[in-house]
N, C-alpha and C positions, 0 to 999 in steps of 0.2 A: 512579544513573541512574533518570529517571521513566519507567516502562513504563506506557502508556494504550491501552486496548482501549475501541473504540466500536462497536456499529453504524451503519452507516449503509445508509438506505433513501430509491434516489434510483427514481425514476418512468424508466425509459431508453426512454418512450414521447416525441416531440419532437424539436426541434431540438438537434443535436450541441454549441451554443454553452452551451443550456439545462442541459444533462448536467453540463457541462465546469463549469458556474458555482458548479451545487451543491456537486460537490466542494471547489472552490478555496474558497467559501464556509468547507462543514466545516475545512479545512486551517485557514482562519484563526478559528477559533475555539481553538485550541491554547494547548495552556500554553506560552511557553517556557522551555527549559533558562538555563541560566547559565555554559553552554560547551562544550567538546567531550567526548569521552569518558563517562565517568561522570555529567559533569554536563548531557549531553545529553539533552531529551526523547524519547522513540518512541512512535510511535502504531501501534497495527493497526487496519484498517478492515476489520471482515466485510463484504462488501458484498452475495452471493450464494449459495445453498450449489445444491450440485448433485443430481443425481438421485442418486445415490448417496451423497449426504450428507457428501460432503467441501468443503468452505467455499472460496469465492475470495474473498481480501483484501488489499487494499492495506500495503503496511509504507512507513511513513515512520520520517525521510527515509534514501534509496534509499545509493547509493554514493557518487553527485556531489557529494551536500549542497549543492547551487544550489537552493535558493528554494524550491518548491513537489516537490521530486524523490520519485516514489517507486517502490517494484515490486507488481507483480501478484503473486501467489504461489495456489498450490493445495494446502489438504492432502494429506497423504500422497502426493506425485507430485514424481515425482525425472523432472524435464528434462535430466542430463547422466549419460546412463549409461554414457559410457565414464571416468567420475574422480567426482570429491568429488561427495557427491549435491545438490542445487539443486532447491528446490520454487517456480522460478521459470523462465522459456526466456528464453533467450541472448537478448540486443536489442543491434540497432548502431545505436551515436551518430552520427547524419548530423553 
């Protein structure tokens, strides 16, 4: 498996369309894998760090693997602390 760690530093001053572009932009600038599993690319995107110095970053691709999918994540911050820990909060697929 290719593990790929980038920064990414987008301006989130603007139109929501402007934001949304740069990313999808970065996403296709990707290597790809050569299948599933092991022979699947992952990207981390730092995009943020916090006052406290823990990082928000995008992890591609997410669960769905459709297309451009991914999750938000927080270091060190566990979202489900009744079970397994998740350094991501729960999202419902409309």
């Amino acid at each position: 498996m290719s593990e790929f760690v980038r920064h990414l530093n987008i301006n989130n001053v603007g139109r929501r369309n402007d934001i949304r572009m740069a990313i999808v932009n970065a996403f296709s600038t990707e290597t790809p894998g050569t299948g599933k599993d092991t022979l699947a690319s992952r990207y981390t995107y730092y995009v943020e760090t916090l006052e406290d110095s823990r990082r928000i970053y995008l992890r591609r691709p997410a669960n769905l693997h459709n297309g451009f999918d991914f999750i938000v994540c927080v270091e060190n911050t566990n979202f489900n602390l009744s079970g397994r820990k998740r350094n991501y909060p729960h999202m419902t697929i409309l």
